[in-house]
N, C-alpha and C positions, 0 to 999 in steps of 0.2 A: 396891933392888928393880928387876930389870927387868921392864916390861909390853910386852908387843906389841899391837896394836892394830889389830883385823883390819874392813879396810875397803873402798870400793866400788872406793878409787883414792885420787884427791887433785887438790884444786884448782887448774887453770893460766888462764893469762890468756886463751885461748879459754872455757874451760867453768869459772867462777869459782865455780859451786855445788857444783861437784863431790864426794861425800864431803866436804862442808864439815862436818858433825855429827861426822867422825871426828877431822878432823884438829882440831877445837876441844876435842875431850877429849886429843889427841896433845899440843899446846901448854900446856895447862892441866897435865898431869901432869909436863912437863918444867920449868915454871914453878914446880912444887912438889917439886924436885930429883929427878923417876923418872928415870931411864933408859929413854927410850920408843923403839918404834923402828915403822915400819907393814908392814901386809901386807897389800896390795891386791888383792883378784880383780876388775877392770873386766871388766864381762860385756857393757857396751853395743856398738849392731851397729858395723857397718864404717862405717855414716857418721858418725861419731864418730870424727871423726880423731887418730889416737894412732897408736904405733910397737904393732904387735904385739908378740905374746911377752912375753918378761923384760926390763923396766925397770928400773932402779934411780935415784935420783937426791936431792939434799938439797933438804929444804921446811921455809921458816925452821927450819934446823939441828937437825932431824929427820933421820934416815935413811929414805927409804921404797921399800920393795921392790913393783913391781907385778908383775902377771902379767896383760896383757891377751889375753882372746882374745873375739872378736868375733862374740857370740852374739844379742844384740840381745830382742827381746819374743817372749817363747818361753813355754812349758809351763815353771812355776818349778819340777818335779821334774829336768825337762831341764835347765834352767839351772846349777840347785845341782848338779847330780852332776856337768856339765862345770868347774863352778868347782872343786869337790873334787878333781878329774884336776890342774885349776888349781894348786892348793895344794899337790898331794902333792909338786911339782917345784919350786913357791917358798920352802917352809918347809926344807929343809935349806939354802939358799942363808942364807938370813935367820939360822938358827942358828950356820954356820959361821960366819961375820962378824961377829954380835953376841951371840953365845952362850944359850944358853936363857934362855927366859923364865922367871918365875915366876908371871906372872898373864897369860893370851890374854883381851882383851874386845873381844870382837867386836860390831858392830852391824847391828842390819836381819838378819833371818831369814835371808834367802838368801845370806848371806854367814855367817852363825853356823852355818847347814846345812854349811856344808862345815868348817867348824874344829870342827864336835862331830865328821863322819866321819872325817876326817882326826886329828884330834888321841884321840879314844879314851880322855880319862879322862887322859895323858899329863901334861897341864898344867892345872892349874883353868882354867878356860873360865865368865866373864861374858859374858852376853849383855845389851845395852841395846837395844829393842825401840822404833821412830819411827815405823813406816810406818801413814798413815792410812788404808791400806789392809786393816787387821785391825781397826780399829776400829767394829767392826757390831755390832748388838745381839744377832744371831742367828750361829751358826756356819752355818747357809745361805745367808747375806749376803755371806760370803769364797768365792772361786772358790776350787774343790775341793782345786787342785795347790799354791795358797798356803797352804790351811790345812796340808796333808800337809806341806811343807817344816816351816813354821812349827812345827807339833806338835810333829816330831823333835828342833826347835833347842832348842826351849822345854825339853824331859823328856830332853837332853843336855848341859844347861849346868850348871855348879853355882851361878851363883846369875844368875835372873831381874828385872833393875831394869826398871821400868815410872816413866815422867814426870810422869802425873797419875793422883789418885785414881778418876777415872770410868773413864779406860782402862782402871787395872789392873782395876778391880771387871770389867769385859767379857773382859780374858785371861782372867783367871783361872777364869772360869764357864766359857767358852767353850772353852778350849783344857785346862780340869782340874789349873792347873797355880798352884802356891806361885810370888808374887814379891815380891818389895819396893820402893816408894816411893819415889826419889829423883828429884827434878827432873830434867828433863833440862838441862846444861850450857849455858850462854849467856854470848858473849863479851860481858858487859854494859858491862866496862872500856872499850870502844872507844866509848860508848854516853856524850854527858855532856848533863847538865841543862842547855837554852839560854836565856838571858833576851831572848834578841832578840822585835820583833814586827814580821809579815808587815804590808806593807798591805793584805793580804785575807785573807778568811778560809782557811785553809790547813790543810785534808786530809789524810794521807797515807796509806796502804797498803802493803803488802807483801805480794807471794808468789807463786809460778808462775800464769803466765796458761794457768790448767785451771778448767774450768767449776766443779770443785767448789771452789775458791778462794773463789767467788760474787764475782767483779770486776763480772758485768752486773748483778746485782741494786746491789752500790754505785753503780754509774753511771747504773741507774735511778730510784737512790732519789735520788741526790746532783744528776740534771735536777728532780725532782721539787720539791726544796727550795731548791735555790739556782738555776737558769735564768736566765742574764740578771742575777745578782745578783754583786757583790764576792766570790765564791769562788771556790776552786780545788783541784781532790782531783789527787793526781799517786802512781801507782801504779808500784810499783818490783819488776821482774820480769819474766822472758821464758816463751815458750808458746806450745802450738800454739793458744790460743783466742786469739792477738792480733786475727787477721781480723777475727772475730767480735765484738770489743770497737772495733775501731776501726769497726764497723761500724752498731753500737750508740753511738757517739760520733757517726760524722756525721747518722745517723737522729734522734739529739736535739738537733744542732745545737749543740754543744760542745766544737768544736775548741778554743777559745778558754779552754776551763775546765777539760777533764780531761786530762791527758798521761800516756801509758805512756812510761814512763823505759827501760826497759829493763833487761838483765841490770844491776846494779850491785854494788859491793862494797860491804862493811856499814860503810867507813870514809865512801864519801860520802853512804850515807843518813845517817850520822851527823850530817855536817852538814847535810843537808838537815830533820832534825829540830830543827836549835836555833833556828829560828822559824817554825816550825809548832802547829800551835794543838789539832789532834786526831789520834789514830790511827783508822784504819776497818779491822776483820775480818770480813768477812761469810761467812768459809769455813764449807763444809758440815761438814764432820769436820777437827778436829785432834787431834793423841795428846798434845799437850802448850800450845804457843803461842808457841816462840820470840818470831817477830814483837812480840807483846806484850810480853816479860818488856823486849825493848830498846826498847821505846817508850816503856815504862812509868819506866826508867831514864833516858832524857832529859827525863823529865818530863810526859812527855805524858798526859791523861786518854783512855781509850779507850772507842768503842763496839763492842760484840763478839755475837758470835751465838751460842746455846747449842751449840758446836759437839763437845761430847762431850771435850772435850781444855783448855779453857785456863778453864772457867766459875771455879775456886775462885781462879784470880786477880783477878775482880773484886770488887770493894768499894765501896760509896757514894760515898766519900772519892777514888775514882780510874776510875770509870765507868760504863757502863750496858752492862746485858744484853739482846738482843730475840732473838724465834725466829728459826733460821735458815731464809731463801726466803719470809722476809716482807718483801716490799719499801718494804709500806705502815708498818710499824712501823720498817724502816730509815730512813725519810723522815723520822716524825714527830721523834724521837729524834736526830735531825740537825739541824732545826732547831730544837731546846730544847736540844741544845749551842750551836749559834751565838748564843743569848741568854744562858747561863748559863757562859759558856768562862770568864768571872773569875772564876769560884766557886770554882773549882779551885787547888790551892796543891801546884805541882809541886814542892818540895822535902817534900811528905811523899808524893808518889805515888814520886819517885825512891827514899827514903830508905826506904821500903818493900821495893824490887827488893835495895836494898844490905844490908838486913837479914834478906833471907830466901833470895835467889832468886841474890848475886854467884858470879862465878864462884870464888871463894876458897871459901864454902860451899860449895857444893856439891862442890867436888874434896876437900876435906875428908872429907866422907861418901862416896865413890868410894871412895877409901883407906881408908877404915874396911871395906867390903869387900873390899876386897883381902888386908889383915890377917888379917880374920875367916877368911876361906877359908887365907890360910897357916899362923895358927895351929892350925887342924884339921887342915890336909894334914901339918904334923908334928909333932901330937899320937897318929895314927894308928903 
């Protein structure tokens, strides 16, 4: 089976987040003998340094074809029909070279907007849908030219996966449209249980430093609880809110206790996880919960925020839930982990992640759609 795998770009040692969701389902399917190969439309602006035009290049032993053209934060109608110009000129390159696909699964709307335009039915076309940016309770909560991309991708794919149950239940009212359930993919192999212990109590976080992340509500809750006390939260991610958090860090006078790590790769949080004592999510919206499912896999017990996106991962047995942009309920629930952190038995919070959530499942169930759509395509 060949899949293509249509995505934003691909991660380099400048910009290490980069279509990182894409290329973890590119590795995951090559891993489970596909034939993958990618198809990048990078639509970010010019300062976002990259070679313009047609790229091609190998990413751990991947083929992946880009097309960068340098449009930057635009009207998403605009975006997606430049990126669809994008495609019309990188998809015969990609098929001469590595022959047709059998299954396009594209991710994030405005990148699936142009492989429904472009491809027409041509090739089954999966779309796997992340951005927390559709995850609103209302269709007036989505800016107008997101939903209108979105729509089209959604009611031109043949088969829509959704990460978590709350999400889907908001597409699917929202946007009128049938999907299906599958996790979203998480490299959790990279992710291992640590027996070490910190001499203080020790923190962690993850995720772009954007306000709706809620980094300042953790940092207000975490002066609130421990100030002056044996702890330490160290938050792993870059952003435009960094000013503002470091800003919020000297205002409480905890230099000394909370540290922005910065962009990192998910091998050194790894080990920054294996004597760490808690995970913290205090984001406003998530579509699904990465961060958690790999923290959850090293063991770790998390405190998490009703954030629309990751709630049915929690469990007694592996954490607690509080509203999100409640600062005072972030606080209390921080310090009744740091009293009750040995209650917790990370070989069954791990052993959890490996029973439901590894990436060996889940690409399992990927391929069962895959299947399901080519059995039909030639039953017909």
């Amino acid at each position: 089976m060949k899949v293509l795998i249509g995505s934003h770009g691909y991660p380099s040692s400048e910009y290490p987040m980069n279509a990182i969701h894409e290329m973890v389902y590119a590795k995951a399917l090559k891993k489970a003998g596909i034939d993958v190969a990618v198809g990048g439309l990078d639509m970010r602006s010019f300062r976002r340094k990259r070679r313009w035009g047609f790229e091609k290049r190998i990413v751990d032993d991947i083929p992946v074809y880009i097309m960068n053209i340098p449009v930057g934060a635009v009207d998403a109608r605009f975006l997606s029909k430049a990126a669809a110009l994008g495609l019309k000129k990188l998809l015969p390159r990609i098929i001469r070279e590595q022959g047709e696909p059998d299954i396009v699964h594209s991710h994030f709307s405005d990148t699936s907007y142009a492989y429904a335009k472009v491809l027409k039915g041509k090739y089954p076309l999966v779309v796997t849908e992340h951005s927390s940016l559709l995850n609103k309770e209302n269709k007036e909560d989505i800016k107008k030219d997101l939903y209108d991309v979105s729509k089209y991708a959604f009611h031109h794919c043949d088969r829509l996966l959704i990460g978590s149950p709350f999400y889907q239940e908001r597409i699917e009212r929202i946007f009128n449209v049938k999907s299906e359930y599958i996790p979203i993919l998480t490299p959790t192999s990279v992710f291992k249980k640590g027996q070490e212990k910190c001499p203080y109590f020790k923190i962690v976080s993850t995720g772009n430093l954007k306000e709706s992340k809620g980094h300042r509500d953790s940092i207000k809750a975490f002066s609130r609880a421990f100030k002056g006390e044996n702890a330490r939260l160290f938050i792993y991610g870059e952003g435009e809110d960094r000013k503002a958090l470091e800003g919020i860090i000297e205002e409480e006078g905890l230099e000394e206790q909370v540290f922005l790590e910065g962009q990192t790769s998910l091998r050194e949080i790894a080990e920054e996880y294996l004597d760490a004592d808690l995970f913290l999510l205090a984001s406003y919206s998530e579509t699904f919960g990465k961060a958690i499912v790999e923290a959850m896999k090293a063991g770790l017990p998390v405190l998490c925020t009703r954030n629309g996106g990751s709630e049915h991962f929690i469990k007694e047995f592996n954490g607690k839930l509080v509203p999100a942009r409640d600062i005072d309920a972030i606080t209390k629930e921080l310090s009744w982990f740091k009293n009750h952190i040995g209650e917790f038995d990370k070989d069954r919070i791990s052993g959890y992640i490996i029973d439901n959530y590894s990436e060996d499942e889940i690409i399992k169930k990927v391929i069962r759609v895959y299947d399901d759509l080519l059995e039909v395509q030639h039953g017909k």
